[in-house]
C-alpha positions in Angstrom: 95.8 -111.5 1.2 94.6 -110.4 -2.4 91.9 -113.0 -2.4 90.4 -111.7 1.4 90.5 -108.1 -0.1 88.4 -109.0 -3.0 86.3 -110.8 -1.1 85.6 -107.9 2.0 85.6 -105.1 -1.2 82.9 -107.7 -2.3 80.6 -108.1 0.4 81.0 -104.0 0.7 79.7 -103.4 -2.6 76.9 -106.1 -2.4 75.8 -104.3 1.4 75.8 -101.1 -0.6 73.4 -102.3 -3.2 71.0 -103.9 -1.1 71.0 -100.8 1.4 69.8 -99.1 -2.2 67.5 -101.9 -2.8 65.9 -101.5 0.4 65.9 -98.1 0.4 63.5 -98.1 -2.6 61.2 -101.1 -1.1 60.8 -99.1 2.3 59.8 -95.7 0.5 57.1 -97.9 -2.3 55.9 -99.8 1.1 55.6 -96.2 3.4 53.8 -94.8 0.1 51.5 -98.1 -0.6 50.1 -98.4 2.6 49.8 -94.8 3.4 48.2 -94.2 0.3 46.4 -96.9 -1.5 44.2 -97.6 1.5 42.6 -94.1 1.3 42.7 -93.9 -1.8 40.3 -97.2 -2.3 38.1 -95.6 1.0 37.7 -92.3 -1.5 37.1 -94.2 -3.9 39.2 -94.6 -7.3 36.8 -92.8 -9.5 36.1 -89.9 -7.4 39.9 -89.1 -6.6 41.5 -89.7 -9.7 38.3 -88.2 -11.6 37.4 -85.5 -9.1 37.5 -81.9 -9.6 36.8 -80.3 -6.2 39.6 -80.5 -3.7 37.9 -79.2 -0.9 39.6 -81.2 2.3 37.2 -79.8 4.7 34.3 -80.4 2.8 35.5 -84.4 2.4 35.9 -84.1 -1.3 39.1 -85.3 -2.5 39.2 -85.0 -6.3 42.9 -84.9 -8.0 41.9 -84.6 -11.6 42.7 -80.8 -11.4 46.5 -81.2 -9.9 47.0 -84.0 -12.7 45.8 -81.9 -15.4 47.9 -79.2 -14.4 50.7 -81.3 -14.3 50.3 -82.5 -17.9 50.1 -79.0 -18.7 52.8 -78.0 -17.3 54.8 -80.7 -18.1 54.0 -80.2 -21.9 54.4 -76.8 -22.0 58.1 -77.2 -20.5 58.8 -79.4 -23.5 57.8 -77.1 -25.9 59.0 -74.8 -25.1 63.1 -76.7 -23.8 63.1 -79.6 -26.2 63.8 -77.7 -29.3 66.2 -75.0 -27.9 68.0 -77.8 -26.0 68.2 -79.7 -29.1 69.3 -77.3 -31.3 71.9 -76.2 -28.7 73.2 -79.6 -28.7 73.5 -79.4 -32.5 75.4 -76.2 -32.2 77.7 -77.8 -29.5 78.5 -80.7 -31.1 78.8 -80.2 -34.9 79.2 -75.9 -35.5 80.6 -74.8 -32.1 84.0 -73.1 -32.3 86.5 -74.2 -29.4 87.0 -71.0 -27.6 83.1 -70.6 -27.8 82.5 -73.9 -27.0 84.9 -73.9 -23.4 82.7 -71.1 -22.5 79.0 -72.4 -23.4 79.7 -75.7 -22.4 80.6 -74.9 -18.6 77.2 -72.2 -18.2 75.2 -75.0 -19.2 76.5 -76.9 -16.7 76.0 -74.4 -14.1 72.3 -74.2 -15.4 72.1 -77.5 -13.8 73.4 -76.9 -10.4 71.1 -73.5 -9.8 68.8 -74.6 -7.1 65.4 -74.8 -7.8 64.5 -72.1 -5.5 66.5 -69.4 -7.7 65.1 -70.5 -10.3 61.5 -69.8 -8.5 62.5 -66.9 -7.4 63.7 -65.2 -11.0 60.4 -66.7 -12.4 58.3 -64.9 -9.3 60.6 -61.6 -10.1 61.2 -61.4 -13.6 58.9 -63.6 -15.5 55.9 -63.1 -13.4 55.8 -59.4 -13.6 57.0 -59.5 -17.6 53.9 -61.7 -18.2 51.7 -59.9 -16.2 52.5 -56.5 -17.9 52.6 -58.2 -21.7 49.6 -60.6 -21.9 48.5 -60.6 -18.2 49.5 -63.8 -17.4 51.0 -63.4 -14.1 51.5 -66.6 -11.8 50.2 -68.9 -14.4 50.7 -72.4 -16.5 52.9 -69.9 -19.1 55.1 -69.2 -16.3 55.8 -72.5 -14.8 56.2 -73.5 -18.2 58.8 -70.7 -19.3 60.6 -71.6 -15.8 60.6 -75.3 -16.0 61.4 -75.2 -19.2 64.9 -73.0 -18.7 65.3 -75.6 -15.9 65.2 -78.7 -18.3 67.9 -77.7 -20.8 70.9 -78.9 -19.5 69.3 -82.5 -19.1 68.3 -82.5 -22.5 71.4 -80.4 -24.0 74.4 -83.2 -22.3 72.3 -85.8 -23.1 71.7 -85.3 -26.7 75.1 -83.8 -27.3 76.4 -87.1 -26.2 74.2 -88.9 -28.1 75.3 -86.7 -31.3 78.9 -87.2 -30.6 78.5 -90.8 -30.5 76.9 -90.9 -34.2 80.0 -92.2 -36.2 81.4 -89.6 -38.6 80.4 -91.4 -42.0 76.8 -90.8 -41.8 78.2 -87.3 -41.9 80.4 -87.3 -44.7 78.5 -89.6 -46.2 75.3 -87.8 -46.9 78.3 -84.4 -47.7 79.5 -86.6 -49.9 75.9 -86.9 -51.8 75.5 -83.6 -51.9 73.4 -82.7 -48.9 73.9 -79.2 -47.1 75.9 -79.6 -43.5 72.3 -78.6 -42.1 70.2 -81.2 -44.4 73.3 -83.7 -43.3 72.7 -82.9 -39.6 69.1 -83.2 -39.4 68.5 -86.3 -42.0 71.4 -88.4 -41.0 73.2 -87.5 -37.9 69.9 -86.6 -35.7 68.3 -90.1 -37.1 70.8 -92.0 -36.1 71.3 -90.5 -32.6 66.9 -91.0 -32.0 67.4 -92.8 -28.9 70.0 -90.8 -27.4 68.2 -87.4 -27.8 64.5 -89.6 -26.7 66.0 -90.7 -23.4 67.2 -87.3 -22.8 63.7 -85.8 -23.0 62.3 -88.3 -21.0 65.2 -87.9 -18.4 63.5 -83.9 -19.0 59.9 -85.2 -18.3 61.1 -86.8 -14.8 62.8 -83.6 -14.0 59.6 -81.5 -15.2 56.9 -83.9 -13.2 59.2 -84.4 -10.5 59.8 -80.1 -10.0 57.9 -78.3 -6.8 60.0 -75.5 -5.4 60.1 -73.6 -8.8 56.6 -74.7 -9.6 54.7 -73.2 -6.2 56.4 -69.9 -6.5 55.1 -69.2 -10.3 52.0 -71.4 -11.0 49.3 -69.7 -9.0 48.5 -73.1 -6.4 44.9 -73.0 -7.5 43.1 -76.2 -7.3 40.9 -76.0 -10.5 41.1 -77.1 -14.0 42.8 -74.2 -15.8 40.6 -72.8 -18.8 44.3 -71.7 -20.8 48.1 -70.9 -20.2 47.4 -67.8 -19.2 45.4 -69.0 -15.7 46.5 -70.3 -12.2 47.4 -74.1 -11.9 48.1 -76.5 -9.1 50.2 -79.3 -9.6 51.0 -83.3 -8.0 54.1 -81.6 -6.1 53.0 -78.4 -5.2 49.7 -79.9 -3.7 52.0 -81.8 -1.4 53.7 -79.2 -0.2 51.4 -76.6 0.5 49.1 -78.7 2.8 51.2 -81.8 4.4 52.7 -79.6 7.3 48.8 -79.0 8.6 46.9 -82.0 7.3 46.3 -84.9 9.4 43.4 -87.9 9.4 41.6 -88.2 5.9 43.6 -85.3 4.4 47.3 -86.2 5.4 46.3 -89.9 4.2 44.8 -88.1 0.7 47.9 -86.4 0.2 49.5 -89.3 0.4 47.7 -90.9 -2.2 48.6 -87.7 -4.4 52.4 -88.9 -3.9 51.4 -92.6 -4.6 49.9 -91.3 -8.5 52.7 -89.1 -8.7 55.4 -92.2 -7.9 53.6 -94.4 -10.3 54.0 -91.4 -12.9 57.7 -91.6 -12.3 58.0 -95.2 -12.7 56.1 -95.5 -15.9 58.9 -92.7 -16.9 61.8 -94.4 -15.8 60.3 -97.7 -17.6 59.6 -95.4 -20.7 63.6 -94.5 -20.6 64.8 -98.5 -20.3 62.4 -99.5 -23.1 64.3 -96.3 -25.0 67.4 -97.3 -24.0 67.3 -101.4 -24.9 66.0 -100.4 -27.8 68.9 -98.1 -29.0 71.3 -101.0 -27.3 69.7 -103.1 -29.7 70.2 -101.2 -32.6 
């Protein structure tokens, strides 16, 4: 009777990975052959390397939504990768307990806020701060600012773990040379915890590139190459959403194509993460 349990729980979890398995071959074949055909009748060139997006006019040029991405991708890791990594230091090496029950849970509740809130205080709060400060409004500063908020608990339990799991002798050992518990921290501890704290911002990047809701509300949705951070942007996502519930023929297939480059950015992420984490497993 043990042995047919086994076997039934068996065949369960093997139907269960291949529903997974197929899952992700139905959505790259739906994207592939929505996508790569128009992009190919567009041309390569002239829709990764265009700059007008003008669907009526024909002209499908996506260089403006990808350099808005890039921008807005950066400037969410500038702006979260240090605070999220100094917050991890906090939390794992200098954090009192009482403090620490208390931090620890809000920035887990950072990560379950739906991306609309967080839209919503960037649209109410941010927006109208910028606006009044540097005159920024809806811009690639505001998505940045609000993406960025949205990226530290990714990179926070991620790098906190990856801290924790440094053993406690590369600690005491660099103490024990006289090194300062902030010297010992960032030139033994942090070293040896690289690939930890790398995978988390690259776990950050897929959550940055990957964002729309948030993204739409604050960035300004203008199809153009921004001249700085202080000027309307358009990104992968957002150009998606804002024109897929009217577009049809050429355009619906063009947008389409838009989700194909941003799926392949995505993949070369997730493939940037395993390299990261083999090579840690390595070490």
């Amino acid at each position: 009777m043990n042995k047919l349990k086994e076997k039934i729980m068996q065949v369960v979890f093997a139907m269960c990975a291949c529903a997974s398995i197929l899952s992700v071959a139905l959505i790259c074949l739906f994207m592939l052959t929505g996508g790569v055909p128009a992009m190919l009748e567009i041309g390569i060139g002239n829709f990764l390397g265009g700059t007008s997006w003008k669907p009526l006019e024909g002209l499908f040029g996506i260089l403006p939504m990808i350099i808005g991405s890039v921008y807005v991708t950066a400037g969410a890791l500038i702006i979260g990768v240090p605070i999220g990594l100094l917050c991890a230091v906090f939390l794992a090496r200098f954090c009192p307990k009482k403090a620490y029950k208390v931090i620890k849970p809000a920035v887990e509740l950072l990560a379950g806020i739906p991306s609309i809130v967080y839209g919503f205080f960037g649209l109410v709060v941010i927006v109208p701060f910028l606006r009044d400060t540097i005159g920024a409004g809806k811009s690639v500063l505001a998505a940045s600012i609000i993406l960025g908020i949205m990226v530290l608990p990714t990179i926070i339990s991620v790098s906190e773990s990856a801290i924790r799991a440094v053993p406690d002798s590369y600690y005491e050992g660099a103490l024990a040379l006289g090194a300062t518990k902030e010297r010992s921290i960032f030139r033994a501890v942090l070293p040896a915890a690289r690939s930890g704290i790398m995978a988390g911002v690259v776990l950050g990047i897929g959550r940055v590139i990957g964002e729309t809701m948030a993204v739409v509300m604050v960035a300004g949705n203008q199809a153009i190459i921004p001249g700085g951070i202080t000027e309307g942007v358009r990104t992968l996502t957002a150009n998606v959403v804002l024109e897929m519930a009217y577009a049809e023929g050429r355009h619906q297939e063009a947008l389409i194509a838009t989700a194909v480059v941003l799926f392949v950015f995505i993949l070369m992420i997730n493939l940037c993460f395993s390299l990261i984490k083999r090579k840690g497993g390595d070490k």
